[in-house]
N, C-alpha and C positions, 0 to 999 in steps of 0.2 A: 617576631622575626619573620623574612621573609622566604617564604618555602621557594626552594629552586624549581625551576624551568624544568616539567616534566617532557619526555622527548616524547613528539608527536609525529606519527605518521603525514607523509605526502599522501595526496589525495588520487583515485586512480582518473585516468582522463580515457575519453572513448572517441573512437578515429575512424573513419569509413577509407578503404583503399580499393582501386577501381581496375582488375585486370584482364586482361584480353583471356582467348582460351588461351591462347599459346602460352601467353607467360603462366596462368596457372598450372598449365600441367610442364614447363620446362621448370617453372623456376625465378622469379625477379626480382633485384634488387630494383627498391624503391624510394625514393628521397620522402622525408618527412620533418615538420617541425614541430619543434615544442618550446615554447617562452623562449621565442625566437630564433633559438638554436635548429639549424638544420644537421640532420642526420640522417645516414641511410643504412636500410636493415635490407635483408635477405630474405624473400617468402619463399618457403622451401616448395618443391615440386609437387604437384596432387593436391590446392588447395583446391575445396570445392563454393561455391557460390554459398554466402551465407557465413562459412564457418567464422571465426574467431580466435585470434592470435593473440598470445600476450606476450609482451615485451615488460621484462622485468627491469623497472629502474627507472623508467622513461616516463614516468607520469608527474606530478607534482611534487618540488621539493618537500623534503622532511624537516622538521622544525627541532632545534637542541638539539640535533643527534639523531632522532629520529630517520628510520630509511624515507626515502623513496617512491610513490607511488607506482603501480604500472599504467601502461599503455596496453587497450586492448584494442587490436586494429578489425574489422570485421570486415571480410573479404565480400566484394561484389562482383562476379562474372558474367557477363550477358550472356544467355544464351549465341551458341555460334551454329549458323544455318548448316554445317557439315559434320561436325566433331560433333561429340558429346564423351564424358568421361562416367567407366563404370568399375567401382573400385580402380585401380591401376591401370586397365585397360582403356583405352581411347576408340570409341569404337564410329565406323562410319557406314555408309552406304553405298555399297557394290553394282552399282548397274550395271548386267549384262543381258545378253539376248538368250532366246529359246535355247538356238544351238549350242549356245556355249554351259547353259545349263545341262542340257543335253549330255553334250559329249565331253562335257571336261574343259578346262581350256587354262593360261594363265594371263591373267588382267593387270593389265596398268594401271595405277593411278597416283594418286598426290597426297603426298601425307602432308599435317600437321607443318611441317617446317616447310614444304615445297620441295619436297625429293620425291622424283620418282619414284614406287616402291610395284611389286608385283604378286600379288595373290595366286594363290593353285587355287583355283575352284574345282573342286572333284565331279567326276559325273554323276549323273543324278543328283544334281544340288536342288533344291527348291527353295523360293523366297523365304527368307527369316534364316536361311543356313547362313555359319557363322562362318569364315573364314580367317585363319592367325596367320600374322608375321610374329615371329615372337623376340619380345626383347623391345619391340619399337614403341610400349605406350610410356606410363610416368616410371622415371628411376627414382626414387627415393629409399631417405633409409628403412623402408617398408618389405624395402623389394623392388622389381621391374615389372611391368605391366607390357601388354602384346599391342598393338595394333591388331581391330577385328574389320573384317570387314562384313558388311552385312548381305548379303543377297537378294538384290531386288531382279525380278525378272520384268522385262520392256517387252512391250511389244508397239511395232508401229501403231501409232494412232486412227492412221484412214491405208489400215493393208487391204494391197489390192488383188483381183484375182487369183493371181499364182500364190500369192502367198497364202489366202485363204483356203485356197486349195490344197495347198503342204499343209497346211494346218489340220484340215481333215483328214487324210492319210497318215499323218501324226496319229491323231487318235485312236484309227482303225487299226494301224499298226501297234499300240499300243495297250490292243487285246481288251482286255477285263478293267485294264487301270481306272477307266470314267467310271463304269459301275461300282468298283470300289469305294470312287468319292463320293459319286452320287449315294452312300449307306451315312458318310462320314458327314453327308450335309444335314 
């Protein structure tokens, strides 16, 4: 006699998908096929470069009865020359001048989507100080992430007289501060 059709699993299939920063850390729906069939899924916010999604159902059919394979998508993110994502947070780089290290100040710039946004840089910031907008980096269901910005301090490349000259009276004014670093070098 003959034995019936044991159910066999579908087979899993593996799929590489290619997205900007912006869409990984917003969010994007993405068209895809499988045994011709186009379909579009949803990559949730805060993927990072590398990871790997599975899509349950969407890999090769099942055989008698058998389910479904999955589809595992394997996210790829170039590197983006401004952004970069840390945990939830989207953090970037703040270039301001002396004085505004200095004294305080609040800075403009451009976020992620192209809005405007504005940082408080507190006084006495030094480069690598971190500044939040909070609430503006990835929403997901993790949580919400800040916009950081990072603190690069500029100074002109070929400053001339006067400013070198503020720049040493800076120092002198600034009492003990160089021999402090000069301990910490």
């Amino acid at each position: 006699y003959e034995e019936a059709p044991q159910p066999e699993n579908g087979e899993d299939r593996h799929s590489k998908v290619r997205l900007t920063f912006r869409q990984s850390v917003k969010g994007a729906t993405v068209s895809l096929s499988a045994d011709g069939r186009k379909f579009k899924t949803h990559i949730p916010a805060g993927v990072k470069d590398g990871q790997k999604i599975r899509l349950a159902g969407k890999g090769k059919p099942g055989r008698n009865g058998g389910r479904n394979g999955d589809l595992y998508l394997q996210i790829h993110v170039p590197e983006d020359p401004k952004f970069a994502l840390r945990n939830l947070d989207i953090i970037m780089p703040l270039p301001i001048t002396v004085g505004q290290a200095v004294a305080g100040a609040k800075v403009s710039a451009t976020d992620v989507d192209g809005h405007e946004v504005t940082f408080k840089v507190p006084a006495g910031s030094s480069s690598g100080t971190e500044v939040r907008i909070a609430g503006r980096g990835v929403r997901n269901s993790r949580g919400e992430g800040d916009l950081v910005g990072r603190v690069e301090i500029r100074i002109p490349d070929k400053p001339g007289l006067i400013v070198r000259h503020a720049a040493k009276e800076f120092d002198k004014a600034c009492g003990d501060f160089a021999d402090e670093l000069a301990k910490e070098r």
